[in-house]
N, C-alpha and C positions, 0 to 999 in steps of 0.2 A: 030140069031147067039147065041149062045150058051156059056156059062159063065164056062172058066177052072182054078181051081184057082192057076194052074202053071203061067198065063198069067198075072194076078194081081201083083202087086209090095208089094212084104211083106221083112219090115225092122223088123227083129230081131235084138233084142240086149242081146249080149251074157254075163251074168257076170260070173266074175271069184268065184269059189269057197271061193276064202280066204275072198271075199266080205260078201257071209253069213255066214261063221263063224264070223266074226266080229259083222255084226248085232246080231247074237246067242248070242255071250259070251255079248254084249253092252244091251242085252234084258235080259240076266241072273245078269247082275250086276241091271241093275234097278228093278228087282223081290226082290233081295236082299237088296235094300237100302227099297221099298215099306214095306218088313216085318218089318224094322230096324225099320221106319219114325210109324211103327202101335206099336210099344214099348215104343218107347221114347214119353211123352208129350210133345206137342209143344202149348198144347192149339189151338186156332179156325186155326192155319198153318196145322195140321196135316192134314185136308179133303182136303187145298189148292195143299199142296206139293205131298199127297197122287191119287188126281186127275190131276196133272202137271206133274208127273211118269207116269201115266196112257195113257195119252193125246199123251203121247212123245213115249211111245209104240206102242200105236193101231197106230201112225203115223209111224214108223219104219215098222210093218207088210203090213200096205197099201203101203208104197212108194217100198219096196223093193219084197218081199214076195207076194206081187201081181200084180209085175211088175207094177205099176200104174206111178212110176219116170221117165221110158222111152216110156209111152204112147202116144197118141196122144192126142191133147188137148180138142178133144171130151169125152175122157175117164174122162180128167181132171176135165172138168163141169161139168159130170155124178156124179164123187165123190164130188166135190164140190157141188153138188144141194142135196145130199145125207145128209155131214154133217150142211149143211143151215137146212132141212128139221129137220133133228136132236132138233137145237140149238130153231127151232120154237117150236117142242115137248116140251122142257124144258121147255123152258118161259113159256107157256100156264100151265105146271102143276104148275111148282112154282110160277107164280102168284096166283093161283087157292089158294094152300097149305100156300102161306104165307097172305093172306086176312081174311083168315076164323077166325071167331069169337071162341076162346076156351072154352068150357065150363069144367065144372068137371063131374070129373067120377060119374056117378050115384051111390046111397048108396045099399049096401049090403043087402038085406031083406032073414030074415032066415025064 
C-alpha cells in the first residue's frame, strides 16, 4: 500500500499577520534597548542583561518564526535536546577557560 500524503492528518496552524509584525517591532525594540544596555555602564549587569535580550530573542524567532510554539512535541524535544546540547558546550569551555592557570605575557626581545 502505498503512502499519499493527501491521506495523512496535517494540522496547520495558521497565524495571523499582525502576530509577526508584533514579534518584528517586539524584536526591533529589544535590538534597541541591546545597543542602549552596550552604552550605558552597568558594570558585571551589562553581559547579564545583554545576554537575557539575546536569550529572549533567539526565543521569539524559534517559537514563532519557526513555527516551533505550534509544533508537535517531538519537535519540542528536538529543540530542547538542541539547547541542552548547547548549555553542555558552554560548561565544558567555561570550565576549561576559567581553571587555567594565567601566566604573563612573555617579554619583548628586540
Amino acid at each position: 500500500m502505498a503512502f499519499h500524503p493527501q491521506d495523512a492528518e496535517h494540522h496547520e496552524h495558521i497565524i495571523p499577520t499582525k502576530v509577526y509584525y508584533a514579534i518584528f517591532a517586539a524584536l526591533m525594540v529589544l535590538t534597541v534597548i541591546t545597543v542602549a544596555v552596550a552604552w550605558v555602564d552597568l558594570g558585571f549587569l551589562n553581559i547579564i542583561v545583554a545576554l537575557g535580550v539575546a536569550v529572549f530573542k533567539a526565543s521569539l524567532v524559534v517559537l514563532y518564526f519557526m513555527h516551533v510554539r505550534y509544533a508537535s512535541r517531538l519537535t519540542w524535544v528536538v529543540v530542547g535536546s538542541g539547547f541542552f546540547w548547547l548549555l553542555i558546550l558552554l560548561t565544558i569551555t567555561l570550565s576549561d577557560y576559567l581553571t587555567r592557570g594565567w601566566m604573563p605575557a612573555p617579554p619583548l626581545v628586540h
